[in-house]
N, C-alpha and C positions, 0 to 999 in steps of 0.2 A: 504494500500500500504506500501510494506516495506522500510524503512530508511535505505540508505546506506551512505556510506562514505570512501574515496579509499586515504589513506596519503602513498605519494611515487606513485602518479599515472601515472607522464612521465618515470617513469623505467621501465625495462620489466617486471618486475612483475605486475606490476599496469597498464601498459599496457594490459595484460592480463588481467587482471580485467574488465579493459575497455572493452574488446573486448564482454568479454561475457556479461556485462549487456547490452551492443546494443544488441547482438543476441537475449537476452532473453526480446524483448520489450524497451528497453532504457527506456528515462522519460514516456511511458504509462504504465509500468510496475513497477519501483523504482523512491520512490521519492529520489533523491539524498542530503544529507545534504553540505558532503562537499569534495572538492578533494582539494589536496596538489602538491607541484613539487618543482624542484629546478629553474634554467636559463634556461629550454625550455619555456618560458612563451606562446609562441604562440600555442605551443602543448596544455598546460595547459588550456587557454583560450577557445581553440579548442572541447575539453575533459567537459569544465564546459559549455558552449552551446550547446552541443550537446545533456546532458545528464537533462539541466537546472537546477546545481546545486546551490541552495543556498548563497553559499560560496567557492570562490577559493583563497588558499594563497601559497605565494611562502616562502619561506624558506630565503630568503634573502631583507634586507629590500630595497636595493638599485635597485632592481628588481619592486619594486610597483610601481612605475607610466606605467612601459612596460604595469603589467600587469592591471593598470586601464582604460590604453589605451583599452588596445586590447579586454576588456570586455565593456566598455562604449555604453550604451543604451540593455544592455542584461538584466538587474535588477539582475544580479550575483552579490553579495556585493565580495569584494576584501580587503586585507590584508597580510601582512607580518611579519616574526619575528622567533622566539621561543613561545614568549608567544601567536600569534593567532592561532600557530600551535595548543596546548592546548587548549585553546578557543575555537576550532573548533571543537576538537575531543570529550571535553565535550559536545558538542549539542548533543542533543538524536538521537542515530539512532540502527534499528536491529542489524545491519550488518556493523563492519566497516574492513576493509583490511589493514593492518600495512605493508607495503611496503616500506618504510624508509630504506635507505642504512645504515648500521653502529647502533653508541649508538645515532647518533640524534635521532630514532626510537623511544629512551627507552621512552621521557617526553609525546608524543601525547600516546604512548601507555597504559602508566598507568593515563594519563588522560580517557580515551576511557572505559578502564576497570572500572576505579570509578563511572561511570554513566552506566554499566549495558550493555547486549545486550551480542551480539557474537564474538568479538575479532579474526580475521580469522589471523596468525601469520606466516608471513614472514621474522619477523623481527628475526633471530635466536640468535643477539646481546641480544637482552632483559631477554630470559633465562639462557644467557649465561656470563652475566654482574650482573642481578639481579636478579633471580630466586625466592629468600623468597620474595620481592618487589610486584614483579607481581602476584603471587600467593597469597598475602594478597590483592593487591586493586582486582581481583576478587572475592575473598572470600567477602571484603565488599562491592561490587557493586552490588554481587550474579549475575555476569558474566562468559558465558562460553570460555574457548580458544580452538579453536580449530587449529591444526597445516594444514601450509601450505607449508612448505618445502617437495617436491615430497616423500623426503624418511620415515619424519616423517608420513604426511599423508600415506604412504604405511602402518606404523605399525600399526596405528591407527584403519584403515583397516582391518587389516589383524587380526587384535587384536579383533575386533566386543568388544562381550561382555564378553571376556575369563575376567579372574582374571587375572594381573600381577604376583601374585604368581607364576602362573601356567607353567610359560615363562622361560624356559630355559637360552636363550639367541635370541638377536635378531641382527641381522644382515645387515648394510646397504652400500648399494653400492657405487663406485666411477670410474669415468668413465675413468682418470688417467687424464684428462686435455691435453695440448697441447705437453707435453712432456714426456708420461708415455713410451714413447720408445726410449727415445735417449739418445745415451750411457754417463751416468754417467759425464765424464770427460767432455761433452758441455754443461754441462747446467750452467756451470759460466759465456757461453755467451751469451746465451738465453736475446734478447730483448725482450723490453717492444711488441712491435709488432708482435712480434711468441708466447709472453703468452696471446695478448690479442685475439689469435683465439681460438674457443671451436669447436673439434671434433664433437658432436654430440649437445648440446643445444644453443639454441640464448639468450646469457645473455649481462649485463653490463658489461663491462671493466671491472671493480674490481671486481665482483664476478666473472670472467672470469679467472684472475690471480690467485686469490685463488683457485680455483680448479686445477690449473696447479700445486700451490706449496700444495698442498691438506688441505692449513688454511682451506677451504671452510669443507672440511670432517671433519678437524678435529673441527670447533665450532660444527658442528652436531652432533659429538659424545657428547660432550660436553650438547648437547641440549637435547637429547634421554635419558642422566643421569637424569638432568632435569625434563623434560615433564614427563616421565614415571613412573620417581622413581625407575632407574632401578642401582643397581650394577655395575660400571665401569668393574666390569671381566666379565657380561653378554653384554657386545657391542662390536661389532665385525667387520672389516670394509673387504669387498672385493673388489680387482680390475674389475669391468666388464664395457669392454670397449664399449658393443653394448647398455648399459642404457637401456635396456628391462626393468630388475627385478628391481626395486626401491629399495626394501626392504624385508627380510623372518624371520619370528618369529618362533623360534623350542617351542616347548612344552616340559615339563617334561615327557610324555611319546614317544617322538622321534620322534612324526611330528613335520613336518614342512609348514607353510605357507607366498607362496611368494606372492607379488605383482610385478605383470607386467601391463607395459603399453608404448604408445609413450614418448618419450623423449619432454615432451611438458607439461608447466605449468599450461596450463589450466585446466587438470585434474583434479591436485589439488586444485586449484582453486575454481573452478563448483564444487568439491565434498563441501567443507566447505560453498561454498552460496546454495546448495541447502540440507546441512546436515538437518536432520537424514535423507531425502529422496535423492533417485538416481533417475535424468533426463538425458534427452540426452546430452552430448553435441560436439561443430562440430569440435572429432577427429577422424581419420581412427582407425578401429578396428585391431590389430593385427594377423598380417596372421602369424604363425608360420610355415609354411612347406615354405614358402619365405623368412622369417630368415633362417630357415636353422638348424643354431645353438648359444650355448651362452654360452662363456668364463669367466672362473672366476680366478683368482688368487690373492695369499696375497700380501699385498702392502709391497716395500719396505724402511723398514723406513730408510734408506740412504740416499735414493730420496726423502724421504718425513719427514721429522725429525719433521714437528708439529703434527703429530699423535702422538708419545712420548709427544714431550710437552703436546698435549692434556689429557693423563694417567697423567699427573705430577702436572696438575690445577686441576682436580677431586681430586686426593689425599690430595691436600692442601685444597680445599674448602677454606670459604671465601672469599678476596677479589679477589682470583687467577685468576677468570674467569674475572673480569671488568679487570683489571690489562695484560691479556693477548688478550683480545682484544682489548684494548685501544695501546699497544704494536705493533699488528699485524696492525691495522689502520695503523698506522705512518712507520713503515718500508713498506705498500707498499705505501705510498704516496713518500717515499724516493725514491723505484724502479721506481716507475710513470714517477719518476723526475729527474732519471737516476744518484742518487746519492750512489742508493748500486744496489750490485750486485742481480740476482737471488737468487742464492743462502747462500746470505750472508743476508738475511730476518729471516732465523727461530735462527738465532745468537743473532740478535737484541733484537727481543722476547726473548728468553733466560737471556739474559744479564739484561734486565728490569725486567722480577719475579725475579731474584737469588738477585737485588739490591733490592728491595722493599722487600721481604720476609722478612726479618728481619726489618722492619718497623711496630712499633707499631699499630694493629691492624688488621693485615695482616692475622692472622688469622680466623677476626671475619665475619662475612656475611653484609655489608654496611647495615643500618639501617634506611637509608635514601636516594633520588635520589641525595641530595648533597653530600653522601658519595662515592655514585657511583660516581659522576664528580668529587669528587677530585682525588679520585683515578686512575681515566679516566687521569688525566691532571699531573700526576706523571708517569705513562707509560710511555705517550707521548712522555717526557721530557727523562726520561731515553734511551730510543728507538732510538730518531732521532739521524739519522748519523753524528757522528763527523763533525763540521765545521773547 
């Protein structure tokens, strides 16, 4: 029976998660090692009974007695912190799903990778903060990653077993968010409540936002350098608002292959727990002559200024990428918190690489996860809005 483990499983991603290990047999099918959450602990509790996991921890310590409560007489052991978070991810399992919002992600996930198995990654913070990091503790765990963001998952797809050489360029979609239509001059007034609805996908709040101010597209570009090894002038992002096409890889001799599918994470998902093989799983198949049709246009970076910033962390390489997502964390905890504006987020960012850049070491690729957090905790600092 296979060893699973789901960190970040009261989010929608991990919800999803959830959903398809019930469908696919729950506990007579997967033994469950361990799931993870923030303060939905009753979810959490809910989620680690059902599936008879192991171990459930919450992320905050003041959180454990809820959730010793709500697990008491299930024989689920229970814990909280950072450090059980690691603890947990270290237990052996085949399969674990990195669903963590942010760089909390990064420490269970390179704990997860050190001990082996398959690394299914949602967490797009982790290649995009530490990249040489994670790709050393798989190399010494002799673990595989396989991506689970809809688009990467598209290429990877899409990609089979071509050579990256062979790749042109590849191309991934954005659906424009909440505001890819509204004229220019209102989106300095854009509340928290108009970015935090998504036209087409059911996500989190914050990865909701990000996609409206297109952070969300632009760590993925950033991820796709990454993951694939690919040339920043080989990624290419388009507007398409109906989220059909995920993703299309051209080839050096001028095809082109695209991935389509529903606007729906479980795809992805089910493709990386049930990789190398394809099983069913419970999404409508796409009717294209009821689509209709599918629009594409270049994004404008006016409207969307972290796509630049995104070309301008690639360039810099090393710490750029912890540095501008640790940046982008804290300006939208500021919009959250209704202390900046819309569109005065990718300033902030800005403001924090152009301060740090010329800081000793700024150059070099963090060598450690404590060099990621410190660098994490100087963004921060630089970023938050004037008090």
């Amino acid at each position: 029976m296979r060893g699973v483990s789901i960190f970040g499983a009261t989010g929608s991603i991990g919800e999803s998660g959830f959903d398809l290990l019930m469908r696919a047999g729950g506990p007579d099918a997967f033994r469950t090692v361990a799931l993870s959450g923030g303060r939905n602990i009753a979810r959490l509790a809910e989620m680690a009974r059902a599936l008879r996991a192991e171990i459930a921890v919450t992320a905050y310590d003041d959180a454990l007695p809820d959730l010793r409560d709500a697990l008491a007489g299930s024989g689920v052991q229970v814990a909280a912190g950072g450090a059980a978070l690691i603890e947990a991810a270290s237990r052996p399992a085949d399969w674990t799903l990195s669903a963590i919002v942010g760089a909390a992600g990064l420490p269970p996930g390179l704990a997860a990778l050190e001990r082996g198995g398959t690394l299914a990654l949602a967490n797009k913070e982790s290649l995009v903060c530490a990249a040489p990091l994670v790709k050393a503790a798989a190399r010494r765990g002799g673990a595989t990653i396989l991506p689970v963001d809809s688009e990467h998952s598209a290429i990877f797809q899409s990609l089979g077993s071509d050579n990256i050489e062979n790749v042109e360029a590849v191309t991934i979609t954005a659906s424009g968010g909440a505001f890819r239509d509204w004229p220019l001059e209102q989106l300095a007034l854009a509340t928290v409540e108009q970015a935090s609805t998504h036209p087409n996908w059911a996500m989190g709040q914050r990865i909701t936002i990000d996609s409206a101010s297109m952070f969300n597209k632009a760590m993925e570009v950033i991820e796709a350098h990454e993951f694939f090894d690919l040339p920043p002038r080989r990624i290419k992002v388009l507007v398409h608002p109906e989220s059909i096409v995920h993703a299309m890889v051209t080839h050096n001799d001028g095809g082109t292959i695209a991935h389509l599918g529903p606007p729906d994470m479980r795809h992805a998902i089910g493709y990386a727990l049930n990789w190398p093989d394809r099983r069913p799983l419970p999404l409508p198949l796409l009717d294209l002559a009821k689509i209709g049709s599918l629009t594409f246009r270049e994004p404008c970076e006016t409207r969307w200024p972290a796509l630049a910033l995104a070309r301008g962390v690639m360039a810099a390489g090393g710490a750029a990428g912890a540095v501008f997502n640790a940046a982008k964390e804290q300006a939208l905890d500021d919009f959250i918190a209704r202390r900046l504006k819309f569109t005065e987020m990718a300033g902030r960012v800005a403001h924090a690489l152009d301060r740090l850049s010329g800081q000793p070491g700024f150059g070099e690729s963090p060598s450690s996860l404590s060099d990621v957090l410190d660098w994490d905790a100087a963004a921060r600092k630089e970023a938050a809005c004037p008090i």
